[in-house]
N, CA, C and O atoms as a Tinker XYZ file with bonds, in Angstrom:
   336  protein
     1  N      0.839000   -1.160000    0.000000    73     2
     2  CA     0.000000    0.000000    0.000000    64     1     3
     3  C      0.898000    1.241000    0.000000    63     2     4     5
     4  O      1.830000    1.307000    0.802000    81     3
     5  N      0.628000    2.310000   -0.948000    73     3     6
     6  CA     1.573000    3.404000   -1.490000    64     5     7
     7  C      0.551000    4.386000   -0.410000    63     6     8     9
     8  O     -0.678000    4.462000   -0.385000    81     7
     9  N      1.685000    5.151000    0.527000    73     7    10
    10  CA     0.973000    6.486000    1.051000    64     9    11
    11  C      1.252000    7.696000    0.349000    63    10    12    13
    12  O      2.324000    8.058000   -0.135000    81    11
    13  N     -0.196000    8.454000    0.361000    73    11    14
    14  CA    -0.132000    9.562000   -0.566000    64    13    15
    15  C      0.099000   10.885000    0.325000    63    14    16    17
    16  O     -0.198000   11.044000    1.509000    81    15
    17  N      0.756000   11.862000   -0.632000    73    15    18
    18  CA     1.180000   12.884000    0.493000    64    17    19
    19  C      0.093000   13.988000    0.186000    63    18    20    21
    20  O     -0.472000   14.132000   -0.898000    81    19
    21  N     -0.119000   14.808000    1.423000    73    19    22
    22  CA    -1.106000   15.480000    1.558000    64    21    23
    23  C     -1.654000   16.478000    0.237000    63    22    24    25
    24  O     -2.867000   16.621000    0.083000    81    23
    25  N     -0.708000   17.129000   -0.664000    73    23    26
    26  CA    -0.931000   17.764000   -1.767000    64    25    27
    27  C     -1.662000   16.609000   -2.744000    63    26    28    29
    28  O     -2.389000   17.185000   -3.553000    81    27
    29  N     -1.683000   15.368000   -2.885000    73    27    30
    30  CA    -2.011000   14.264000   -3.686000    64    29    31
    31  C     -3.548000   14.232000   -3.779000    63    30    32    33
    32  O     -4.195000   14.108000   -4.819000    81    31
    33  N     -4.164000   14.396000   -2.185000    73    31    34
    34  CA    -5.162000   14.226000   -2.105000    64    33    35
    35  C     -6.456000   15.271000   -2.408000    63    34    36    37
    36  O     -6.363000   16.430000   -2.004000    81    35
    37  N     -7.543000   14.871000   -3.058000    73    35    38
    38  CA    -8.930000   15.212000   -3.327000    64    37    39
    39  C     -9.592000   15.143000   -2.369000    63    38    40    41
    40  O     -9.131000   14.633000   -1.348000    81    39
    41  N    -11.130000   15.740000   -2.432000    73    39    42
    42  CA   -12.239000   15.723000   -1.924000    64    41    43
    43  C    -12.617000   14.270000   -1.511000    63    42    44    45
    44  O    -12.912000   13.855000   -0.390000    81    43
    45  N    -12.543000   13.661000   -2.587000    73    43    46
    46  CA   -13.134000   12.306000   -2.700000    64    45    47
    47  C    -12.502000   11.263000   -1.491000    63    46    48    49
    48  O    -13.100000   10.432000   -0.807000    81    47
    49  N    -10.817000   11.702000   -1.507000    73    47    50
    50  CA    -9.947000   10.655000   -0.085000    64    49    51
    51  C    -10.698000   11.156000    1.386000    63    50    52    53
    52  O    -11.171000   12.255000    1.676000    81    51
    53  N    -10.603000    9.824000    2.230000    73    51    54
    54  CA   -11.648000    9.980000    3.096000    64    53    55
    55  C    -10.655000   11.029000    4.242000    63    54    56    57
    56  O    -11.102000   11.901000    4.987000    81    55
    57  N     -9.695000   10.746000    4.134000    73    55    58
    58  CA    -8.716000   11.887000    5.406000    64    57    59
    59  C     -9.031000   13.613000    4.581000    63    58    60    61
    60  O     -9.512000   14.521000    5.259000    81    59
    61  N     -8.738000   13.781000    3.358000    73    59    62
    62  CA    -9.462000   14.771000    2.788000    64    61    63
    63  C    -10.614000   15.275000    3.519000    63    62    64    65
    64  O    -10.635000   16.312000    4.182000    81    63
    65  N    -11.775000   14.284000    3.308000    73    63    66
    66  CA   -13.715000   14.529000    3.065000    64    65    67
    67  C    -13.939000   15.105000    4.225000    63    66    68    69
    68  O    -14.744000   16.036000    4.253000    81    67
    69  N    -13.375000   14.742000    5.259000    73    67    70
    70  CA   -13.610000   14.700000    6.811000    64    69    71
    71  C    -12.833000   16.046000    7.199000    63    70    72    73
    72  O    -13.404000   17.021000    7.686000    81    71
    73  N    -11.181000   15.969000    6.870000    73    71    74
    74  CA   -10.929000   17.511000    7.316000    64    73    75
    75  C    -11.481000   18.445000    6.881000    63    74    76    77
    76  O    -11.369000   19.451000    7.582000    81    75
    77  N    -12.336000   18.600000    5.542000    73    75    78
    78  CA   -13.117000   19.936000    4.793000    64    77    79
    79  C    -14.358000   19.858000    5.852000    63    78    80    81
    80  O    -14.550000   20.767000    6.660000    81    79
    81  N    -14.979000   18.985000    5.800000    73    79    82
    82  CA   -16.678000   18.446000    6.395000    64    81    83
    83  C    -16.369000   18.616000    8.468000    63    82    84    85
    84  O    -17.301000   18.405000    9.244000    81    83
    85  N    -15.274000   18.920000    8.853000    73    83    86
    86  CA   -15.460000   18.808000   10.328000    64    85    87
    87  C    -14.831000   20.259000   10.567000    63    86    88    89
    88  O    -14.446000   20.533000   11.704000    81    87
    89  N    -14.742000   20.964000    9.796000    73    87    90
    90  CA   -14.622000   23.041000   10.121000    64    89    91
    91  C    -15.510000   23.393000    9.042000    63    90    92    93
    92  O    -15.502000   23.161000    7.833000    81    91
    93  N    -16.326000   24.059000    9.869000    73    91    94
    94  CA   -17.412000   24.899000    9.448000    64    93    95
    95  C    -16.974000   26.037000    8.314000    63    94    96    97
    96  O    -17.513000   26.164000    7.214000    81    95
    97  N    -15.822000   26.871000    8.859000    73    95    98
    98  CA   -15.254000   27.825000    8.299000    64    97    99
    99  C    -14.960000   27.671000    6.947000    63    98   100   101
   100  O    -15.180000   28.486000    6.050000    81    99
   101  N    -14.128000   25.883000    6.806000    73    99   102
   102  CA   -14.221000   25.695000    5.164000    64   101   103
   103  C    -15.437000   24.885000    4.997000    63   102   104   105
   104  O    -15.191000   24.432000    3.879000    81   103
   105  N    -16.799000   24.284000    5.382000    73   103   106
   106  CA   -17.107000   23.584000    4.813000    64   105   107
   107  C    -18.430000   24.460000    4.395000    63   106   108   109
   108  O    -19.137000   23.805000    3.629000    81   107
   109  N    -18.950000   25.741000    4.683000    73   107   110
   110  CA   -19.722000   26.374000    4.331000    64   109   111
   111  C    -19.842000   26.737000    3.189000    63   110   112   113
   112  O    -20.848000   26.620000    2.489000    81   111
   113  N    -18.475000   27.372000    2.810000    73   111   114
   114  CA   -18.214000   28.066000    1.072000    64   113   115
   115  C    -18.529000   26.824000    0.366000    63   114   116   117
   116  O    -19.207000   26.693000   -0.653000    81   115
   117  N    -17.817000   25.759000    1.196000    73   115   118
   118  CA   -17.718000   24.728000    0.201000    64   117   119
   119  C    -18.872000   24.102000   -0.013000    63   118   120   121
   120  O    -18.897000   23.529000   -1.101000    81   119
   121  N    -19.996000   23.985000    0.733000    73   119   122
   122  CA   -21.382000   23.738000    0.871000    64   121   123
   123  C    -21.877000   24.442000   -0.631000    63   122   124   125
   124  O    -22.210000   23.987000   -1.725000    81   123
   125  N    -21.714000   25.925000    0.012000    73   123   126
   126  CA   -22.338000   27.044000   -0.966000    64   125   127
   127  C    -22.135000   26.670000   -2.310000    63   126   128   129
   128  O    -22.999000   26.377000   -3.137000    81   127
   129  N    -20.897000   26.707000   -2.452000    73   127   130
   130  CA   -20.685000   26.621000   -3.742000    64   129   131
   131  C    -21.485000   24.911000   -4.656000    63   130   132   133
   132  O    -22.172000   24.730000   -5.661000    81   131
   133  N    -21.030000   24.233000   -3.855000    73   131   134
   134  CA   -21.602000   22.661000   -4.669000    64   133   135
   135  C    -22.833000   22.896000   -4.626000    63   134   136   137
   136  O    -23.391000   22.147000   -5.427000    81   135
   137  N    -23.862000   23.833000   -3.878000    73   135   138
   138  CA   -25.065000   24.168000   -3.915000    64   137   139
   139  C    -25.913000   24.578000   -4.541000    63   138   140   141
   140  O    -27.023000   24.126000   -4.824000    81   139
   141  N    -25.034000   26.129000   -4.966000    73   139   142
   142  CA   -25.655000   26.776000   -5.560000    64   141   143
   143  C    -26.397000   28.048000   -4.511000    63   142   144   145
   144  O    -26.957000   29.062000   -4.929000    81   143
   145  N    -26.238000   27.708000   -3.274000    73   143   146
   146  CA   -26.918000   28.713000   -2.194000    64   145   147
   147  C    -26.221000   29.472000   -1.256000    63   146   148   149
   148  O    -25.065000   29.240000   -0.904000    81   147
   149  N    -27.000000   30.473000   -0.807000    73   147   150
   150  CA   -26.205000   31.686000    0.314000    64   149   151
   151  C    -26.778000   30.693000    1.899000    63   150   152   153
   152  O    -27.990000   30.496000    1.980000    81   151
   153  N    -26.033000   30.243000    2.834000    73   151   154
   154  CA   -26.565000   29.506000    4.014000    64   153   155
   155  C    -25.971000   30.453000    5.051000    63   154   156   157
   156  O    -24.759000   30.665000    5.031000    81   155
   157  N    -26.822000   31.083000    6.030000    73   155   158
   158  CA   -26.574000   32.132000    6.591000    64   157   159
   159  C    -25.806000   31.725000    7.749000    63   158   160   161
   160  O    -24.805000   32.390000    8.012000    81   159
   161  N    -26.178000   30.523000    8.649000    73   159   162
   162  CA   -25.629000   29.620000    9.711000    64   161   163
   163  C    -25.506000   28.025000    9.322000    63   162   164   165
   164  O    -26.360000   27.262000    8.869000    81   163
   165  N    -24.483000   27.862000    9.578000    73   163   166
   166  CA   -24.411000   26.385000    9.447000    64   165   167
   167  C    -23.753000   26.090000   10.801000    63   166   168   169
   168  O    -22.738000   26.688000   11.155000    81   167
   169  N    -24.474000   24.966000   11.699000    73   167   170
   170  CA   -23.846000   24.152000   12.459000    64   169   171
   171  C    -22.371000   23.530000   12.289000    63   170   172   173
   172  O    -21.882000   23.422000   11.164000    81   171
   173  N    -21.741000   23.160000   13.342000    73   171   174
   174  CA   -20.356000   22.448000   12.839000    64   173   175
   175  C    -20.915000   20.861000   12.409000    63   174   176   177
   176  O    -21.413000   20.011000   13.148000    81   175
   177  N    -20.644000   20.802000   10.981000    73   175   178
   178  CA   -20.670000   19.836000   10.173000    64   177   179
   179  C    -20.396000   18.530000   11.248000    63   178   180   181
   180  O    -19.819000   18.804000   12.300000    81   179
   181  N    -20.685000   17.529000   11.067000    73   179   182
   182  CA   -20.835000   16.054000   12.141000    64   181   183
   183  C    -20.323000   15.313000   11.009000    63   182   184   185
   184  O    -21.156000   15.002000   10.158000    81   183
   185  N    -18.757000   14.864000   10.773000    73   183   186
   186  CA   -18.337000   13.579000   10.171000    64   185   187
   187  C    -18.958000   12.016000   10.309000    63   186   188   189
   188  O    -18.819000   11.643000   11.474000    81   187
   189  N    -19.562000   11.055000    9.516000    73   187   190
   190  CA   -19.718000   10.310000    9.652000    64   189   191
   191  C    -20.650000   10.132000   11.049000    63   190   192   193
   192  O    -20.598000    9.101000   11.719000    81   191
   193  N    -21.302000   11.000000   11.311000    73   191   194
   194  CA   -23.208000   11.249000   12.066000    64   193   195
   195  C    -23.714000    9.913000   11.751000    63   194   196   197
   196  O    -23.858000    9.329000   10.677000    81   195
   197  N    -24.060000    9.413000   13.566000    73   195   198
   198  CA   -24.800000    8.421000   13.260000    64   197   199
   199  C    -25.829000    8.876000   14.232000    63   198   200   201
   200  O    -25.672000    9.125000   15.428000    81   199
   201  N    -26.963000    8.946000   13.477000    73   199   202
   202  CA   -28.327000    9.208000   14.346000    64   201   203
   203  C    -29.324000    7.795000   14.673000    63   202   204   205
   204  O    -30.044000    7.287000   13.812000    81   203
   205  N    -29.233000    7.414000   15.736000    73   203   206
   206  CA   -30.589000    6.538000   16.246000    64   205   207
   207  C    -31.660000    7.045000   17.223000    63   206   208   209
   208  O    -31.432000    7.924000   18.055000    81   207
   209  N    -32.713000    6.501000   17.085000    73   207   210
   210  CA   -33.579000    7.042000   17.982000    64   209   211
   211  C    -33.617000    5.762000   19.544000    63   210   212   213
   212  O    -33.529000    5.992000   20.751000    81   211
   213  N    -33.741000    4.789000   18.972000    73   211   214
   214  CA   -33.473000    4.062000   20.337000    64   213   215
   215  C    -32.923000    2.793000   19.931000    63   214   216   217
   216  O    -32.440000    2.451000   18.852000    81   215
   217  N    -33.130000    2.025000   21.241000    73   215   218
   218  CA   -32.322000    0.613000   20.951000    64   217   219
   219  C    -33.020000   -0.361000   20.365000    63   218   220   221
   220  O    -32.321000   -1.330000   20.069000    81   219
   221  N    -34.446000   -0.471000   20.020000    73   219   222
   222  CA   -34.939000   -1.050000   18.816000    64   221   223
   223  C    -34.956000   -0.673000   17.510000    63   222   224   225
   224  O    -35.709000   -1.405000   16.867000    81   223
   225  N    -34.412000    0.203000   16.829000    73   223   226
   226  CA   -34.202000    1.144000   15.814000    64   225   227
   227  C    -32.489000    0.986000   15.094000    63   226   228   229
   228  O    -31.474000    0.970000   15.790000    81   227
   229  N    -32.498000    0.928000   14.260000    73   227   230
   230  CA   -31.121000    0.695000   13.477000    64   229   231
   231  C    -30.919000    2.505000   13.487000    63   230   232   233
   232  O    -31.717000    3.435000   13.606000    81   231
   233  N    -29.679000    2.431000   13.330000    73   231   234
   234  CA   -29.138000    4.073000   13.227000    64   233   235
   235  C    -28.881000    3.714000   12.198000    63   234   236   237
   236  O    -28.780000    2.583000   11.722000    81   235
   237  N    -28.674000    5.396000   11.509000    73   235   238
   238  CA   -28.223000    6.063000   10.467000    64   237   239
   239  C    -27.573000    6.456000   10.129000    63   238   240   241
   240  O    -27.694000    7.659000   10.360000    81   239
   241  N    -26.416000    6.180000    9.397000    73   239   242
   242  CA   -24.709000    6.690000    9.445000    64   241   243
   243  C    -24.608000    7.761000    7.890000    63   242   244   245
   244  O    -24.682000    7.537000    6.682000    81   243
   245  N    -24.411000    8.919000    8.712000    73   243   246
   246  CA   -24.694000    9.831000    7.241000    64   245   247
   247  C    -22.692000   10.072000    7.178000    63   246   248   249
   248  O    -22.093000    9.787000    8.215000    81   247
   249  N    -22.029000   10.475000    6.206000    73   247   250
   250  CA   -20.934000   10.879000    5.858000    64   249   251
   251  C    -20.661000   12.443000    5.963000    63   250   252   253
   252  O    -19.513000   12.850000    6.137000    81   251
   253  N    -22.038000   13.545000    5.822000    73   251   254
   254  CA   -21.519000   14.261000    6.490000    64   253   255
   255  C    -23.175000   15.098000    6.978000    63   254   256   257
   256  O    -23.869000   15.594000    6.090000    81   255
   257  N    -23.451000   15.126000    7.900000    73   255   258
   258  CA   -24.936000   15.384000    8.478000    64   257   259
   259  C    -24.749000   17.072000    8.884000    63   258   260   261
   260  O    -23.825000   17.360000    9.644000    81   259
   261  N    -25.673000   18.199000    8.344000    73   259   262
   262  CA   -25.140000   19.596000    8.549000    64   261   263
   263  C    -26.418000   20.409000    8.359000    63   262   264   265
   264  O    -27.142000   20.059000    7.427000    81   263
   265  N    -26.836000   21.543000    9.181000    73   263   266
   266  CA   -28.206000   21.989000    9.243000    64   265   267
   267  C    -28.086000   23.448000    9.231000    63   266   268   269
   268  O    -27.353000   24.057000   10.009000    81   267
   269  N    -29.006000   24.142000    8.103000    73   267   270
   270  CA   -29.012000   25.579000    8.212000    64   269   271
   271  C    -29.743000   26.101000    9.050000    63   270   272   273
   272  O    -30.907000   25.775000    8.815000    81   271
   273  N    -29.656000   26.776000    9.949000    73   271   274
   274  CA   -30.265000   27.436000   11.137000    64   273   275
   275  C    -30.970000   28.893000   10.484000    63   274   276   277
   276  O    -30.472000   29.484000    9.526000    81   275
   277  N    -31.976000   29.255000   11.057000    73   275   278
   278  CA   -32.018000   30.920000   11.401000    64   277   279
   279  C    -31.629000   31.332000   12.816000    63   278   280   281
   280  O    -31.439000   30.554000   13.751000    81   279
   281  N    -31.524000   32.848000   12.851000    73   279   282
   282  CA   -31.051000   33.240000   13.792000    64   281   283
   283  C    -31.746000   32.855000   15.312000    63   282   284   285
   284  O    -31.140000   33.061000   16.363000    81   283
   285  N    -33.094000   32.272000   15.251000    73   283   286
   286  CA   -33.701000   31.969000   16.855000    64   285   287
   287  C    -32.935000   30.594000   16.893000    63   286   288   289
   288  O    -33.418000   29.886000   17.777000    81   287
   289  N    -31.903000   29.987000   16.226000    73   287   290
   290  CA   -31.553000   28.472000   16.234000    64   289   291
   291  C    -32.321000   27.518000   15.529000    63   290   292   293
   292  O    -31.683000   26.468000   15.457000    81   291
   293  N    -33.585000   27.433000   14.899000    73   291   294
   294  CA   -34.745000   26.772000   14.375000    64   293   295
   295  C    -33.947000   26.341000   12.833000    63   294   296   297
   296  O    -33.417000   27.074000   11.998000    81   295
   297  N    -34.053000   25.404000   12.855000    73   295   298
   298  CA   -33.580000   24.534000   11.503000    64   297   299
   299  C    -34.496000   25.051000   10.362000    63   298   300   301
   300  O    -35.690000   25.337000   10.275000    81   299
   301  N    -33.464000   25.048000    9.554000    73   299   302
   302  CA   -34.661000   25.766000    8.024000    64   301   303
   303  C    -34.582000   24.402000    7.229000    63   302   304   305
   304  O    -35.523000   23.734000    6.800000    81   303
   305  N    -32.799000   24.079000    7.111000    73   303   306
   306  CA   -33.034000   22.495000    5.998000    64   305   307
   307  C    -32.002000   22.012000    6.650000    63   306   308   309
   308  O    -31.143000   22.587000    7.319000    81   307
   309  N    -32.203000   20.639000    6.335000    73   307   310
   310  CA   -30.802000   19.714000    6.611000    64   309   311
   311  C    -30.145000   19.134000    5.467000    63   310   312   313
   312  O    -30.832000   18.850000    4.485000    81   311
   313  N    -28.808000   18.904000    5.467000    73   311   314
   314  CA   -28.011000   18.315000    4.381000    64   313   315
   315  C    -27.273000   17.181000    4.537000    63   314   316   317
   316  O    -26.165000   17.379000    5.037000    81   315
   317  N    -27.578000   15.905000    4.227000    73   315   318
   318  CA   -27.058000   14.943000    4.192000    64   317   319
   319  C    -25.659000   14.638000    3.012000    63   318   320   321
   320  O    -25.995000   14.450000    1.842000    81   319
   321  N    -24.606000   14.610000    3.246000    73   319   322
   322  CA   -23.829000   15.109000    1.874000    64   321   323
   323  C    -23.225000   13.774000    1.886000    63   322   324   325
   324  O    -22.727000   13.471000    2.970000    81   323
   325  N    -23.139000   12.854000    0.903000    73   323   326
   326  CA   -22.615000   11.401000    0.906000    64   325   327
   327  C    -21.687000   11.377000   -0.106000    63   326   328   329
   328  O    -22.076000   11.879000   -1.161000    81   327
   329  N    -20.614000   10.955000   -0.087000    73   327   330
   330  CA   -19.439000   10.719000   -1.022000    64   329   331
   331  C    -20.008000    9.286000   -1.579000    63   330   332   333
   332  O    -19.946000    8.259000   -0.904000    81   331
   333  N    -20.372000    9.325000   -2.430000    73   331   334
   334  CA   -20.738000    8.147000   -3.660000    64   333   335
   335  C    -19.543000    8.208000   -4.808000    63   334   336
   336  O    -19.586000    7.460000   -5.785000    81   335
């Protein structure tokens, strides 16, 4: 197995996906832009978010789970962003 050095790597490498997707600061523009939209608040992005509701319930493992707020805190949309 060949290690790649940090200039090598894309969006797509998972040590990449995760350092863009776990700071807000870059992952907003970067939101914006693949979007197409102005997002006024974004939460700090949750790498690999696994949401369950209880212990009869399978959780949900999103790759990168991230929610636009308005200013009272109230969720406007959520973004599930999956590296396929």
């Amino acid at each position: 197995m060949s290690i790649k050095s940090f200039d090598d790597l894309d969006i797509t490498d998972p040590i990449m996906f995760g350092l863009v997707f776990s700071n807000k600061h870059i992952a907003q523009p970067f939101i914006e832009h693949l979007l197409g939209i102005k997002i006024d608040h974004l939460e700090t992005p949750i790498p690999e978010a696994v949401l369950s509701y209880d212990a009869e319930h399978k959780g949900v493992r999103y790759d990168v789970f991230a929610r636009e707020t308005n200013e009272n805190g109230e969720t406007i949309r959520s973004f599930d962003l999956e590296m396929q």
